[in-house]
N, C-alpha and C positions, 0 to 999 in steps of 0.2 A: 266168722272173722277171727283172726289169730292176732294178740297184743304183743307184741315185745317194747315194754314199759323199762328205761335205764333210766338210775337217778345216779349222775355225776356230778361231781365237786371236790372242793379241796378237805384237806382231814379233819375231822372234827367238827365239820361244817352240818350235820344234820342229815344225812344221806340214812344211812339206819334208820331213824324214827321217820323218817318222809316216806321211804322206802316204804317198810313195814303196814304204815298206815295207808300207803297208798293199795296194798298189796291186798289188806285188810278190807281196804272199803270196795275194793274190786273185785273179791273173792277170786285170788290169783297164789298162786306161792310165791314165795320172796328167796332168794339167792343172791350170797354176795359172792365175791371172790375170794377172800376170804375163809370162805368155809372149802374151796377148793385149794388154796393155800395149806390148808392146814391138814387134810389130809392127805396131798403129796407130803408132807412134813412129818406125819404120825407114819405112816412107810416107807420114806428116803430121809430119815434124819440128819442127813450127812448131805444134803440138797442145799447147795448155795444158792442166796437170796436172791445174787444176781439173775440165777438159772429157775427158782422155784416162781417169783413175782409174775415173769412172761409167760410161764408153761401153764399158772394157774389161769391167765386171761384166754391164753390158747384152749384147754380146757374148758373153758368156760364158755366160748363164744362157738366151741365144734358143739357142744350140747345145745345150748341156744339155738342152733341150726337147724339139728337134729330135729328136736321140740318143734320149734315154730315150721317145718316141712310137713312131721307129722299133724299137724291144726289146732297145738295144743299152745294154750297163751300162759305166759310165764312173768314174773315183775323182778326185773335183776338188778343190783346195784355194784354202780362202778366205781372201786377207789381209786382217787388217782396217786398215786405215789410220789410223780416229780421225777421217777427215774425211767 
């Protein structure tokens, strides 16, 4: 059986340490968006936020796909931005 575990909420609301822990006590990896954010960012520096915030979740959720097709269970965390 294949998990795909999202923890979302508003910022600073706890989503990291829920995540993490929950990631933790599942024996699962942990992924935010974020970490996809910031490596379009560390190779397009010049990537506006408008363009970088959507492309990271698009990124993020074609991998999720990917993963959970192949039967592999993953725990990701979603921030929400409000934009």
């Amino acid at each position: 059986m294949t998990l795909l575990l999202i923890v979302s909420g508003m910022p600073a609301s706890g989503k990291s340490t829920l995540g993490a822990r929950l990631a933790g006590a599942l024996s699962v990896p942990f992924v935010t968006k974020d970490e996809y954010k910031a490596l379009l960012l560390a190779r397009l520096p010049g990537l506006e936020r408008a363009v970088s915030g959507p492309l990271s979740f698009d990124l993020m959720w074609h991998v999720a796909g990917v993963t959970l097709a192949a039967g592999q269970t993953r725990c990701w965390k979603r921030i929400s931005t409000g934009a």
